[in-house]
N, C-alpha and C positions, 0 to 999 in steps of 0.2 A: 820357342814357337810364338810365344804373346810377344818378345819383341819387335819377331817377324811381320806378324802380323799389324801391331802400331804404327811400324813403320810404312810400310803398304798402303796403311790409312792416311795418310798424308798424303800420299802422289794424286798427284789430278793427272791423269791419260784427258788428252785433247784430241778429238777425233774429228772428223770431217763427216759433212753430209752434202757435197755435192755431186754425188755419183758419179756420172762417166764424164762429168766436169772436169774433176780433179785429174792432174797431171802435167808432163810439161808437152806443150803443142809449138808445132813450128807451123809458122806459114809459108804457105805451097805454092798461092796462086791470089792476087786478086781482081774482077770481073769489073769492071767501068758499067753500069747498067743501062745506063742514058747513051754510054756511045758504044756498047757491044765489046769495047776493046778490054784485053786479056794483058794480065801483065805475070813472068813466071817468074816466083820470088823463094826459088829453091836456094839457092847462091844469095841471099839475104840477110842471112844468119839472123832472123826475127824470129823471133820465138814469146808465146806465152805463157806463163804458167797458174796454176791455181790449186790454191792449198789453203784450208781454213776458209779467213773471210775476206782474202786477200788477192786478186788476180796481180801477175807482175806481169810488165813487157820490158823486153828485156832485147837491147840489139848487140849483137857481139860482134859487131864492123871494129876493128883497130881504131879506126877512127872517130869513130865516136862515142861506144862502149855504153848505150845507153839506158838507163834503170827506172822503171815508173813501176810506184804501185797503185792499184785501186782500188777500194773497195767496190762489192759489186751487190747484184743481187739476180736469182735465176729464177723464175716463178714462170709459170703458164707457157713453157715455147718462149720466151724474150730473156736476153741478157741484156741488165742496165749496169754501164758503169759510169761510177762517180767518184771523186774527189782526189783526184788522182796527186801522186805525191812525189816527186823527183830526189832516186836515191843517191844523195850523195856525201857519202860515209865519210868522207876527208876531212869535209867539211859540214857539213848541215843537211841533214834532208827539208827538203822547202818546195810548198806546195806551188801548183801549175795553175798560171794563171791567162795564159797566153796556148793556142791549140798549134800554132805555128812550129811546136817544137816536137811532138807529138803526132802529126797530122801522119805523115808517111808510114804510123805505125796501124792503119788502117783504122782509127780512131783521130774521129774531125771535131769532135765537143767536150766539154770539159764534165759533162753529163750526158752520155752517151748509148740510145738503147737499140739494141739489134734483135732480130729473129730469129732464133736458134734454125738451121731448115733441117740440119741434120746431125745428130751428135752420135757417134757410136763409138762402142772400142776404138777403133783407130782414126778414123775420120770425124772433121766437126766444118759443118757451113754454117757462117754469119750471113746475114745480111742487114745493114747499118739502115738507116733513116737518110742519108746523104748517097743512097744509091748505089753502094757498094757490095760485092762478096766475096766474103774471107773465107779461102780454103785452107786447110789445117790437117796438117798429119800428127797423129798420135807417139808418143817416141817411151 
């Protein structure tokens, strides 16, 4: 029993504290604001996720298979993300320096803060600084 317990005493459990944050989210839909125009990005295969301290976006097109992560930060209604990192396991992960590559993933900045409008169990609305909203389904 004492070595069960030593041992037990070692593990660090890493837990999460970003509530109905956490999980993996697809995008649905995003809302042009300045020109009203709707675009549906069910067939997208964009998805985000977030775990720890870590937001990923992640496109799973054949074509391009793309992997960014960011640090972020959720405080008062606003998500900021920052320093976003290009996964690429083959070779190197190497940071993003350039939004060009990024942009279509409904983040336009390399530091980036939006307004939560609504986060629940299964639904989440962003809306970006650059006049955008992200609809997001819960999965």
């Amino acid at each position: 029993m004492a070595c069960a317990a030593m041992m037990l005493a070692g593990c660090e459990v890493n837990t999460s504290d970003n509530g109905k944050l956490d999980g993996f989210w697809q995008m649905t839909r995003v809302d042009t604001l300045i020109t009203g125009g709707t675009t549906d990005m069910r067939d997208s295969l964009l998805f985000w996720s977030v775990q720890g301290p870590l937001l990923g976006v992640r496109d799973s097109h054949a074509d391009r298979h793309l992997a960014i992560f960011f640090n972020f930060k959720h405080e008062g209604g606003r998500l900021e993300l920052f320093n976003p990192i290009a996964d690429n396991r083959m070779i190197s992960d190497s940071v993003i320096t350039c939004t060009a590559t990024i942009s279509y993933t409904g983040v336009n900045s390399l530091r980036e803060t939006f307004d939560v409008k609504t986060l629940e169990n299964e639904k989440m609305v962003l809306e970006s600084e650059h006049h955008l909203r992200l609809h997001f389904r819960k999965y």
